[in-house]
Legacy VTK file of the C-alpha trace (Angstrom):
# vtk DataFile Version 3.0
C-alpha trace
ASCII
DATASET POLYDATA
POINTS 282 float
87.540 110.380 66.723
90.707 110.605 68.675
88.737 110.632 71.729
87.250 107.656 71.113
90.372 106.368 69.884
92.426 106.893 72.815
89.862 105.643 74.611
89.617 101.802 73.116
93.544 101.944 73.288
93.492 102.507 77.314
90.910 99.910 77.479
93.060 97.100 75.740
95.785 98.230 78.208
94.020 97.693 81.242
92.358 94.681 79.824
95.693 93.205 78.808
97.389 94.313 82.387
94.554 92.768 84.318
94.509 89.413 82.407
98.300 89.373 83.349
97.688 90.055 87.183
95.207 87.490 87.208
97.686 85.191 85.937
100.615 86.093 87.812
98.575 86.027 91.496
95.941 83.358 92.696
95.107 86.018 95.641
93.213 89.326 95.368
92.374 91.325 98.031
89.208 93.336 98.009
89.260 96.930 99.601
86.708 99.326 99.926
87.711 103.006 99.504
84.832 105.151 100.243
85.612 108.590 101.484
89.541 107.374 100.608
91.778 110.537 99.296
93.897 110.381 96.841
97.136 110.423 98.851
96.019 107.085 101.186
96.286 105.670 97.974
99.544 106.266 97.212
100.186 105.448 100.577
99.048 102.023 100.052
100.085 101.646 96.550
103.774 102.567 97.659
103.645 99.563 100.390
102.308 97.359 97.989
105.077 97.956 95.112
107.650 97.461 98.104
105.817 93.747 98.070
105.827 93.497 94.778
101.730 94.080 94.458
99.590 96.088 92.393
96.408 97.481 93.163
93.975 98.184 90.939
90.920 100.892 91.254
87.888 101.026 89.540
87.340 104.481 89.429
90.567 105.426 88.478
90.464 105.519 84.668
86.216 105.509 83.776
84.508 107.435 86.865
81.236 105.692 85.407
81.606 102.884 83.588
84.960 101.180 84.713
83.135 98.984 86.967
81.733 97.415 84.253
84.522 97.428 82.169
86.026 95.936 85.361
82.754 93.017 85.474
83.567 92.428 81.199
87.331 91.391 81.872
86.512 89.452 84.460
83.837 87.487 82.541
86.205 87.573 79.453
89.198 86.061 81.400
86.862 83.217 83.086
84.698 82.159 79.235
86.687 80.788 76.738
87.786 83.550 74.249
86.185 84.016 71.812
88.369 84.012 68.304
86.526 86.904 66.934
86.804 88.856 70.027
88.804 92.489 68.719
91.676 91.820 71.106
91.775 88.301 70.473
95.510 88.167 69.318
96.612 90.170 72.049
94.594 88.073 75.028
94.957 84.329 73.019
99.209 84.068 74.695
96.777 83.582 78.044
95.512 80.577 77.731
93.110 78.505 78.858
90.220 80.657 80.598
89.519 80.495 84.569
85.877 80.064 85.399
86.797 80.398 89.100
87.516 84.035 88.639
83.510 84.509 88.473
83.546 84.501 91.853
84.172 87.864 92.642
81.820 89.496 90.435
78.817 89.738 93.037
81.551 91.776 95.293
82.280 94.850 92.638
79.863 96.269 94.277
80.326 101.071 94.805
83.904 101.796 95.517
86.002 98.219 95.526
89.564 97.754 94.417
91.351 94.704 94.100
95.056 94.792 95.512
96.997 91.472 93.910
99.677 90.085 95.753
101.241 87.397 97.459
101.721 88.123 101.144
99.378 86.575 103.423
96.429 88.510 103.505
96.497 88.496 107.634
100.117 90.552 107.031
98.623 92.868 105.362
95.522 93.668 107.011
96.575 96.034 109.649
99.016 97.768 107.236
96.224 98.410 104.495
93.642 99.525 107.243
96.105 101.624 109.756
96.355 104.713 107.558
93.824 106.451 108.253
92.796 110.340 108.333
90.633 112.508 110.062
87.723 114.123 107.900
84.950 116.871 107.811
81.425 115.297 108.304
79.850 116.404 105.122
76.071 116.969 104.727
74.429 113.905 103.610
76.809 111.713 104.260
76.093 108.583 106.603
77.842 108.621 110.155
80.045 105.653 110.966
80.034 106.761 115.009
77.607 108.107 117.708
79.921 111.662 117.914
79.366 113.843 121.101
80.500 117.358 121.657
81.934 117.931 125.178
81.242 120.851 127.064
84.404 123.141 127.206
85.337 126.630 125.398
84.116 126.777 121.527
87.027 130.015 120.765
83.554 131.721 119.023
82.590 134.806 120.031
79.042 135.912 121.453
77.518 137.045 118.509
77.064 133.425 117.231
75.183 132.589 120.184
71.781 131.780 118.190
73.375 129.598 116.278
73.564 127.028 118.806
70.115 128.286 120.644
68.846 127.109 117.368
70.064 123.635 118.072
68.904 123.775 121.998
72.644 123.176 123.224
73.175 124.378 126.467
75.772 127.024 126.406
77.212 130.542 128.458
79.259 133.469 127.803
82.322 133.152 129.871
85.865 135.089 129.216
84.093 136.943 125.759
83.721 133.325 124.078
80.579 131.067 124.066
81.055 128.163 126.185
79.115 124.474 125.611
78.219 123.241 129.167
76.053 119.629 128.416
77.241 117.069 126.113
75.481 117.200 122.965
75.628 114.184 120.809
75.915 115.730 116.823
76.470 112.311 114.836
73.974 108.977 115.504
75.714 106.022 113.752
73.645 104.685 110.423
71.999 108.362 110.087
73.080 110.894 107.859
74.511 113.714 108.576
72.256 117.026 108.507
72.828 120.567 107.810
72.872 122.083 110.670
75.167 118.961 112.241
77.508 119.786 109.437
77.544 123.306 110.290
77.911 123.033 113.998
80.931 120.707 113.684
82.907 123.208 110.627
82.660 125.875 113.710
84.047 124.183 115.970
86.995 122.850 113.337
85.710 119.447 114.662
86.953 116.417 112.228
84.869 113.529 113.817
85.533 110.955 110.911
88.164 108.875 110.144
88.571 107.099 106.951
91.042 104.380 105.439
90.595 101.572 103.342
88.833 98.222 104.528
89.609 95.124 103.765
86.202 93.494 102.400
87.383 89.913 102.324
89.884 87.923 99.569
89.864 85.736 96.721
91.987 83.025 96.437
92.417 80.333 94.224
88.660 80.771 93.450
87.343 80.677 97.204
86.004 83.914 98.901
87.204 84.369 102.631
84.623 86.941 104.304
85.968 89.936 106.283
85.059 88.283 109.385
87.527 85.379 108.531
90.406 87.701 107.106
89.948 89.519 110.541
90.797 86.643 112.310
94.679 85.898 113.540
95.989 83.166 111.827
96.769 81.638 115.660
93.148 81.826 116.475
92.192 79.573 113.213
94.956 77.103 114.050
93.715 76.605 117.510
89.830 76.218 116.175
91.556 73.760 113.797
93.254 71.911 115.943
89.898 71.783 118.553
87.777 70.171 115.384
90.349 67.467 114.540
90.178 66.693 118.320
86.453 66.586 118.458
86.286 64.662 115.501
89.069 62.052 116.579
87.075 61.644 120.083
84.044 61.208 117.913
85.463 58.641 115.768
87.502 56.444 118.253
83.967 56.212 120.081
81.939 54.505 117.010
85.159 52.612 115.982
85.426 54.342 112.964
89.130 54.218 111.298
90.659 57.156 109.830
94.457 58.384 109.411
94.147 60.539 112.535
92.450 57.591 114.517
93.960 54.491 113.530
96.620 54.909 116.553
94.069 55.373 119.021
92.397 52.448 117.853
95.089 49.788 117.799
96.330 51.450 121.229
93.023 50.769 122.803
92.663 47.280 120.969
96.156 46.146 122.285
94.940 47.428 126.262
91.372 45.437 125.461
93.518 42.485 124.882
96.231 42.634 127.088
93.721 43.240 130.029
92.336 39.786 128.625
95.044 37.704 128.509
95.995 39.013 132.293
92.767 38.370 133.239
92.773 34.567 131.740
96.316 33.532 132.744
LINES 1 283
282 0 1 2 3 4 5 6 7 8 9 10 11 12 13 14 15 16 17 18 19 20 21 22 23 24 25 26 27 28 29 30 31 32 33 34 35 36 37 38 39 40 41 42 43 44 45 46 47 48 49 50 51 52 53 54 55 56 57 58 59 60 61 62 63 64 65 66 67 68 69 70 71 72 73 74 75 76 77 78 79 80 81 82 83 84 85 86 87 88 89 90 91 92 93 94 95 96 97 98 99 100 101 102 103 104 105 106 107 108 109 110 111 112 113 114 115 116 117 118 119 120 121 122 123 124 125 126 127 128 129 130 131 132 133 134 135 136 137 138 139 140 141 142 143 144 145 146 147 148 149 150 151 152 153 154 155 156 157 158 159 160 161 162 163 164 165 166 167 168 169 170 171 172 173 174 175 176 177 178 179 180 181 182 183 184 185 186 187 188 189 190 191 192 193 194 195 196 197 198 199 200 201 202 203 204 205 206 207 208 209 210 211 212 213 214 215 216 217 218 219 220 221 222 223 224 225 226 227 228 229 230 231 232 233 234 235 236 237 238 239 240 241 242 243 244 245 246 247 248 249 250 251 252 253 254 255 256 257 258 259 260 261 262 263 264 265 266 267 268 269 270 271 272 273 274 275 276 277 278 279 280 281
């Protein structure tokens, strides 16, 4: 009974601090942390409190059923509440709900957390994503990079020689140690990582992975910016701006169509019309 006491008193704290960061920030940024250790976190979460953001994990808390616990506040904080609800009179000092939050929902999706803050979220990309570390290729798990041994000294000795027979790589005895003398190509991006690939690599102390967190995309103010357009530099989106409201002035000024942006070009090329005219007729 205590259990399941402390339990439903965590959850009205984290439901209670999560209505509060949704209030307090109109952006969220959505990582993924897959293959993240625990001390990237802190890593990140020590550059965000610097910032004055918060991130918040998912899997923190409820290993199994935060994420949906995560999906219920978010659908509580966007419905109006309802006055029977059992934290009503702790979530009513809110307000009025926000619908627009709905739209992250179909992005919760395996290992996401949502870091709120207010810096531009092309600031903080590179900061979020540069910390990364190197990590053991674990059976089963899905290679992000083609990986290739190159030949040189392994530092095993002879006897493990039919170990890599086994796995037909090319290989001699030189100076009591087994040397590799072909490339051999252990990890195919988008395939899984085998047993014997997993072994092979732990010999040779070989670390081919490297994992950080990702930035998945951001919320803000109820749109969704994809990871392709957080990836972009803010210069690049000025310039493909700036290139639309010039094809679309050149556009307009050609069909005679007034706007803000074309009303100068338009009285500028009705004055030369009608200067040329009265030149022309004296």
């Amino acid at each position: 009974v205590k259990n399941s006491q402390d339990t439903r008193n965590k959850k009205k704290i984290i439901i209670e601090r999560c209505f509060s960061l949704f209030d307090k920030f109109s952006q969220i940024i959505l990582v993924g942390f897959s293959n993240v250790g625990s001390s990237q976190v802190q890593q990140i979460r020590k550059l965000l409190s610097k910032k004055g953001g918060q991130l918040v994990i998912a899997k923190n808390v409820y290993p199994q059923r935060y994420k949906t616990l995560l999906h219920k506040i978010i659908t509580l904080r966007a419905e109006p509440l309802d006055a029977n609800h059992e934290d009503y009179e702790i979530l009513k000092k809110f307000g009025a709900p926000k619908p627009e939050l709905k739209a992250l929902l179909p992005h919760l999706k395996e290992k996401v957390g949502l870091i709120f803050t207010e810096e531009p979220v092309f600031d903080l990309k590179n900061k979020i994503e540069e910390s990364k570390l190197a990590t053991e290729a674990k059976v089963g798990t899905t290679s992000p990079i083609d990986y290739v041994i190159q030949p040189g000294a392994t530092g095993l000795d002879p006897s493990q020689i039919n170990f890599f027979h086994a796995l037909q790589i090319s290989t001699k005895i030189e100076k009591a140690q087994i040397q590799i003398t072909k490339e051999y190509k252990v990890c195919t991006v988008g395939k899984r990582v085998g047993n014997s690939e997993a072994a092979l690599l732990k010999k040779l102390n070989l670390k081919p992975f490297f994992y950080g967190m990702i930035v998945l995309g951001a919320y803000d103010g109820g749109a969704i910016l994809s990871k392709e357009v957080v990836a972009m530099n803010p210069a690049e989106l000025v310039d493909k701006f700036a290139l639309g409201v010039r094809n679309l002035i050149g556009l307009s000024v050609e069909v005679g169509h007034p706007t803000a942006a074309t009303i100068p070009f338009i009285i500028s090329n009705s004055f030369k019309n009608i200067a040329a005219l009265s030149i022309e007729s004296g």
